[in-house]
C-alpha positions in Angstrom: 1.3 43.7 26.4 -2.5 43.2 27.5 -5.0 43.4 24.5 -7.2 46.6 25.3 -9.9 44.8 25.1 -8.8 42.7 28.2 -7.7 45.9 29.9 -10.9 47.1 29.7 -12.4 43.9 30.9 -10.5 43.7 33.8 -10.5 47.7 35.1 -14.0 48.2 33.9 -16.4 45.0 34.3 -18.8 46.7 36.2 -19.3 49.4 33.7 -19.4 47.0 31.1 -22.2 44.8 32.7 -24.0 47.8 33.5 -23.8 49.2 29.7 -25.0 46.0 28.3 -28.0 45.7 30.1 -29.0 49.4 29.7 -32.9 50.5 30.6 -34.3 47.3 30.2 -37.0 47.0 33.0 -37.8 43.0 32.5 -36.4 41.3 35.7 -36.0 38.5 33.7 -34.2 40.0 30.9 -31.7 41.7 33.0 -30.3 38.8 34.4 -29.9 37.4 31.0 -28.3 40.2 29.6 -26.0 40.1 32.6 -25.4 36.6 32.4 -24.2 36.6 28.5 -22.1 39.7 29.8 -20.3 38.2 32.1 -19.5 34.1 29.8 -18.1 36.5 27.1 -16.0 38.8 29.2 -14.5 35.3 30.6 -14.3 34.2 27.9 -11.8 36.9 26.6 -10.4 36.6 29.3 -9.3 32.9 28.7 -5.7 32.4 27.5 -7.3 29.3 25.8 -9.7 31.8 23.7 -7.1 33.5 22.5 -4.3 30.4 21.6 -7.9 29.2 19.3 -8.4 32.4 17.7 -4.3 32.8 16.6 -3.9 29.9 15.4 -7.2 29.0 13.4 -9.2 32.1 12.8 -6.4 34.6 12.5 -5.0 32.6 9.7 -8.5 32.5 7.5 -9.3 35.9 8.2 -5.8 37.1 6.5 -6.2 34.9 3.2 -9.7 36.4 3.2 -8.7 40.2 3.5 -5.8 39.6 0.7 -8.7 38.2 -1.5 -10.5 41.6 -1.0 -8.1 44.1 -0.7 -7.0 42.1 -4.5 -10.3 42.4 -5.7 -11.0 46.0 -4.7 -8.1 47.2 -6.3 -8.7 49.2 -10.0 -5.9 47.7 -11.5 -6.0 44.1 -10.7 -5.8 41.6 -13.7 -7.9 38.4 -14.4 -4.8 35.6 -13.7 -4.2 38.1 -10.5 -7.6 37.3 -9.0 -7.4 34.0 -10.5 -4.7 33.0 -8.4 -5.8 34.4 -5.2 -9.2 32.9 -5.7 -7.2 29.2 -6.1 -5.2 30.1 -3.1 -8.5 31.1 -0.8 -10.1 27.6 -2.0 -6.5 25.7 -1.4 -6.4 26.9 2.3 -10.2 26.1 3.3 -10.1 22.7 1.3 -7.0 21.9 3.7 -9.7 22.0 6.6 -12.8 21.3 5.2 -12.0 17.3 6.4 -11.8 18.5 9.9 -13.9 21.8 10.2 -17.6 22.5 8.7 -16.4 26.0 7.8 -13.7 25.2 6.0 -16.3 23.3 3.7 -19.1 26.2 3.6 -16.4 28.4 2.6 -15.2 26.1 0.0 -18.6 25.7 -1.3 -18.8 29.6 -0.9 -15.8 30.0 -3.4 -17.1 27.8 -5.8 -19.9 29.3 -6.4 -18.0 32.7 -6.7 -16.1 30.8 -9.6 -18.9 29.2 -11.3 -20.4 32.9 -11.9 -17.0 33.8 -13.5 -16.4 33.8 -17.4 -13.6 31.1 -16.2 -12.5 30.7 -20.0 -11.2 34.9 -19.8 -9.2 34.4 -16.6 -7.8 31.0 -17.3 -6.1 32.3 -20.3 -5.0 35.1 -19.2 -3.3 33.2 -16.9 -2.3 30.7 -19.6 -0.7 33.6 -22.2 1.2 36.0 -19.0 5.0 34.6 -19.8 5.8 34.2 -16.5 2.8 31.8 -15.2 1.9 29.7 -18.3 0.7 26.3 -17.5 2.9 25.8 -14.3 0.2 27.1 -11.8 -2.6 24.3 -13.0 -2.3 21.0 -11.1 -2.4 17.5 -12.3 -6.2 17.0 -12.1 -6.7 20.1 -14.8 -6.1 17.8 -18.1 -4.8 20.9 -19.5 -3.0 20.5 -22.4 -1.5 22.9 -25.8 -4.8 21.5 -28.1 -7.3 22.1 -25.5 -5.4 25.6 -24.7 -5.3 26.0 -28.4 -8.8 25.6 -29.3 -10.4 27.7 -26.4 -8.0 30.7 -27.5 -9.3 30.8 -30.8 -12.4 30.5 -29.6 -12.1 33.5 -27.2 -10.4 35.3 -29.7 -13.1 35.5 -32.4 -15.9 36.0 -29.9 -14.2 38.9 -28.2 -13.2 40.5 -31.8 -16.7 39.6 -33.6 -17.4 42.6 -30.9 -18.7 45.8 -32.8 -16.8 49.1 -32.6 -17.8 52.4 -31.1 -17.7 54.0 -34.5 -18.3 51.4 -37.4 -15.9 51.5 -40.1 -16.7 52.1 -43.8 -16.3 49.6 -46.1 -13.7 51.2 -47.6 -11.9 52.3 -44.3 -11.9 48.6 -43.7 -10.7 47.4 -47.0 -7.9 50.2 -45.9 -7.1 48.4 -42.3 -7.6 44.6 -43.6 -4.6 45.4 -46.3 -2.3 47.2 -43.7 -2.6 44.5 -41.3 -2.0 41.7 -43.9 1.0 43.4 -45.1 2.5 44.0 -41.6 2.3 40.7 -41.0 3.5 39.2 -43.8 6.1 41.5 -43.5 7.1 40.4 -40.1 7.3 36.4 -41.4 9.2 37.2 -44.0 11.7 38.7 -42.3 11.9 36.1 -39.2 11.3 33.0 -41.7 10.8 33.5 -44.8 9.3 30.3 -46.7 11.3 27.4 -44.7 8.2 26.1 -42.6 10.4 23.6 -41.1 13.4 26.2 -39.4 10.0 28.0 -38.0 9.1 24.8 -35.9 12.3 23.8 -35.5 13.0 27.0 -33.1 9.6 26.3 -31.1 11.4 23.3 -30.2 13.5 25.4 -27.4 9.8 25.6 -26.1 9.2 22.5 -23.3 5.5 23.5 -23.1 5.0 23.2 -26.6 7.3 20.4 -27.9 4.4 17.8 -28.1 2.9 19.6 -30.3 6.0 21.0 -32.8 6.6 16.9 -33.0 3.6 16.8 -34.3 3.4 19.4 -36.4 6.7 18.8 -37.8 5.7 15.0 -38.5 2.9 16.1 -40.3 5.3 17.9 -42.5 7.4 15.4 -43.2 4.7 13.4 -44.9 5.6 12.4 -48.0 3.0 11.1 -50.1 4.4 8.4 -52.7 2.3 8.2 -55.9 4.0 5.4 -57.1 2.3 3.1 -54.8 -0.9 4.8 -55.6 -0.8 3.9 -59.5 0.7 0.2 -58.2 -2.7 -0.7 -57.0 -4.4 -0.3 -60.5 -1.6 -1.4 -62.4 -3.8 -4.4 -63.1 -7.1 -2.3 -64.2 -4.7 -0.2 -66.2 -3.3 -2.9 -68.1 -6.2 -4.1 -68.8 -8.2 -1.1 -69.9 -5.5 0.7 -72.3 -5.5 1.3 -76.4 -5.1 -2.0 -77.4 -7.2 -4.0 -75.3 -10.6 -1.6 -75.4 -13.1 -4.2 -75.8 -13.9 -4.3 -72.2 -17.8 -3.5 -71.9 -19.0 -0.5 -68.8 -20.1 -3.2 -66.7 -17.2 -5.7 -66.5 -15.1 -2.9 -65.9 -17.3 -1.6 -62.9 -17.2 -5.3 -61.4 -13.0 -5.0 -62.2 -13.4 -1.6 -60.8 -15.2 -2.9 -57.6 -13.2 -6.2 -56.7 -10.1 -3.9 -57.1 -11.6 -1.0 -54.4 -12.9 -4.1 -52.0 -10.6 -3.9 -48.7 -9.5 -6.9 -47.3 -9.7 -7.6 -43.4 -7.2 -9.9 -41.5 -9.1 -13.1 -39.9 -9.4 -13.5 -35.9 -6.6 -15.0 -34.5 -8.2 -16.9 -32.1 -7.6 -20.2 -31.5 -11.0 -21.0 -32.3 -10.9 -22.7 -35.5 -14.7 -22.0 -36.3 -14.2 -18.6 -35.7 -11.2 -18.3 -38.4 -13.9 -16.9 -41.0 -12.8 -14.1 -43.5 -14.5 -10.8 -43.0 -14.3 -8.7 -46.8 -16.0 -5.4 -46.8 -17.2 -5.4 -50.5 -18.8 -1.7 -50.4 -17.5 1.8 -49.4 -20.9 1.9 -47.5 -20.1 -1.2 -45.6 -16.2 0.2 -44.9 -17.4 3.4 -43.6 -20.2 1.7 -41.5 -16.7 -0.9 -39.9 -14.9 2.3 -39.7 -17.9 3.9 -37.4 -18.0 1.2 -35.2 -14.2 1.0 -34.3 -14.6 4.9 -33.5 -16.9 4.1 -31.4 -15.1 1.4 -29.8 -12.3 3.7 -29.1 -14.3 6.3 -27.5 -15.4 3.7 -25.2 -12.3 2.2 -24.1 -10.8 6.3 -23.8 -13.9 7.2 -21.4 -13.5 3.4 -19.7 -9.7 4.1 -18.7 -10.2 7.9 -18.3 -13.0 7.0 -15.1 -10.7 4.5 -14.1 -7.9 6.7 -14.4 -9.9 9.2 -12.2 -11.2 6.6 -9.4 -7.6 5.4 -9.3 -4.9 7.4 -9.9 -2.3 6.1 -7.4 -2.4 2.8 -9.7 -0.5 2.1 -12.1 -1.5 1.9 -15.7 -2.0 -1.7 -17.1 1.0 -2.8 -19.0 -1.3 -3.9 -21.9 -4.4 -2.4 -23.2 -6.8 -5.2 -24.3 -8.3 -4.9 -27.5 -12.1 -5.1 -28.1 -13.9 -7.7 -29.9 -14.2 -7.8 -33.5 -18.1 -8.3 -33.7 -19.2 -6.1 -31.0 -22.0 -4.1 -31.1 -21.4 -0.5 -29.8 -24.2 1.1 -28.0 -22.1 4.6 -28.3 -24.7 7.4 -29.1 -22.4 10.7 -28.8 -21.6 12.6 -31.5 -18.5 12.5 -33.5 -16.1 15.3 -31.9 -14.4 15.8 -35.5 -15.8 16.9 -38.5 -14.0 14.6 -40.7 -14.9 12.5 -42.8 -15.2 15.5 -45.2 -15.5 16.5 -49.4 -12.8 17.8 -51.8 -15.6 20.5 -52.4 -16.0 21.6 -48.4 -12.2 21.6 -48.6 -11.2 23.6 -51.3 -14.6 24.8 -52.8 -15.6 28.8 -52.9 -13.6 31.3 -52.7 -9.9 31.0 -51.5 -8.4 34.6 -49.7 -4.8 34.2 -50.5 -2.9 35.9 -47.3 0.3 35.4 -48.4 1.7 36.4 -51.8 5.2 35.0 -52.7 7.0 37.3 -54.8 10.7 37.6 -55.8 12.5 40.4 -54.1 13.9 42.3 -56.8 17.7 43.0 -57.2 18.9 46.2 -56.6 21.6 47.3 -58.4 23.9 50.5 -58.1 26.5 52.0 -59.8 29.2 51.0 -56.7 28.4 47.7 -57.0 28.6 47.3 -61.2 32.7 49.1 -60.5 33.1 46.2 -58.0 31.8 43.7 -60.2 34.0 44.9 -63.5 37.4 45.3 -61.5 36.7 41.7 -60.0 36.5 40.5 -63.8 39.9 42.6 -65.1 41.7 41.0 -62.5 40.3 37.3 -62.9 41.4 34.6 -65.3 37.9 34.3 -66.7 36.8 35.0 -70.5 33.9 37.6 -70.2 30.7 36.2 -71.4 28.6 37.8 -74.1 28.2 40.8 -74.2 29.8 41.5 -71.5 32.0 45.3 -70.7 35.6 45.2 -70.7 37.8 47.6 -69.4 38.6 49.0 -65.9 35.6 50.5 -64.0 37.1 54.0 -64.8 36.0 53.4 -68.5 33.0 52.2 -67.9 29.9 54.7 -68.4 26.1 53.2 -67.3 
């Protein structure tokens, strides 16, 4: 079947030609006009034209439309047009080392997702059960902290959002307590207080196992006292009823050798190098402490652009450690906020959200029958107190 458009180039050229160049006067003009006529009429006439535009134009104008059509729709959702965008930039990127359009358009689609609020639609994607994480490649670095962390985040900015009507104080005293209660509700009855049978059933989750292990070795802590009070045995022993004669300032120097912390010596061959290094003062052992941080954010941002620039290698069997007594030049800021106080822990005010109270027997009259006929026809003496007879004689 002919194309109309070459139908009508071959019955009606003429009128074609004639069309295009219209009332324009200029000699000059009109053979230009007529001359641009007739290269594009040959050149839909040209089987080769059309082979060209099937198999490389066709194709891009198609993932193009179903990106539109998607995003014209009312009732689209963010991981929808998520995906489609990520499958538009997929199918360009495939061409953009042979084609210049394949890298304006990807260029073109990355600027359309650098104007999105990427955090909204990648969790949406993230929290719809059937996408999850499988849809995000290798190169994301995705993983359940990160996902974790930008969640929350997300969550309290799009709640700290002010309602239509703003609520009374008392209307939200009202709604905080219902909430709380439904919840609390809703644990107790799934898993009551056994924190460890609650992550013990995520563990049926694959995405999330990394970080139930985690969680659940974190519970499994147990923290020995005994070892604790074996450290100041020797202070204790010495600073007890019967020997109270020590003076305030030989038992802060006993105090002070006993809180020094000991580090191991190089173990270099170098004998001149074999020099103990004691850190005397806590000052001095968080300063040490500070430095090794720093060393280890170097060596994870070292290995993390190698990992980048080669990541057909494979990873070195051993990771060498750095020197004891180098200086880091490491200016960035600490991304935790520990080291921390007792008092920014647990000082102020403390909301308690869950209340743990004993559920309350319920007793009724069937069950105290049941109970006295099980103890007529048993062996046992009845305790103190205690009714005997048949439940017909019994009267509550």
């Amino acid at each position: 079947m002919v194309a109309p458009i070459r139908a009508a180039i071959l019955n009606q050229r003429d009128n074609i030609i004639k069309a295009q160049v219209g009332a324009e006067a200029n000699t000059h003009k009109i053979k230009t006009l007529e001359k641009d006529t007739i290269y594009y009429c040959n050149l839909v006439e040209s089987n080769a034209w059309w082979d060209k535009l099937q198999k490389s134009v066709i194709p891009d104008l198609e993932h193009i439309c179903c990106l539109t059509n998607i995003a014209q729709s009312n009732h689209v959702r963010p991981d929808q047009f998520l995906l489609a965008l990520g499958g538009l930039f997929l199918h360009f990127h495939q061409k953009s080392a042979e084609h210049s359009l394949g890298q304006h358009m990807c260029k073109h689609v990355k600027k359309c997702c650098k104007e999105l609020d990427q955090v909204v639609f990648v969790l949406t994607l993230v929290l719809n059960p059937s996408e999850k994480l499988s849809r995000f490649g290798d190169k994301a670095q995705i993983d359940v902290l990160k996902i974790s962390t930008e969640l929350i985040t997300l969550f309290k900015r799009m709640n700290s959002r002010p309602t239509k009507n703003a609520l009374t104080a008392k209307q939200q005293a009202k709604f905080d307590t219902e909430q709380k209660d439904t919840v609390q509700k809703s644990y107790d009855e799934l898993h009551g207080d056994n924190l460890i049978g609650f992550w013990e059933m995520l563990k049926m989750r694959k995405d999330v196992i990394s970080f139930v292990n985690f969680a659940l070795q974190l519970l499994h802590l147990v923290v020995n006292q005994a070892r604790l009070e074996h450290w100041f045995s020797d202070f204790l022993n010495k600073k007890n009823k019967k020997r109270n004669r020590l003076g305030l300032a030989k038992m802060a120097q006993q105090a002070k050798k006993l809180l020094s912390v000991p580090r191991d010596t190089d173990n270099s061959d170098n004998e001149g190098g074999k020099t103990s290094v004691v850190v005397q003062t806590s000052s001095a052992w968080r300063k040490q402490v500070a430095e090794w941080q720093a060393e280890m954010r170097e060596l994870d941002m070292v290995f993390t652009c190698e990992g980048v620039a080669d990541k057909d290698k494979d990873l070195p069997s051993s990771i060498p450690l750095p020197p004891l007594n180098s200086v880091s030049t490491c200016h960035c800021a600490p991304c935790s906020w520990f080291p921390t106080t007792l008092a920014s822990l647990f000082g102020g005010v403390v909301e308690n959200l869950f209340t743990l109270a004993c559920r309350e027997r319920v007793v009724s009259e069937e069950s105290l029958y049941m109970e006295l006929l099980a103890a007529e026809h048993s062996d046992e003496e009845p305790d103190v107190g205690a009714q005997e007879g048949s439940g017909d004689d019994y009267e509550g």
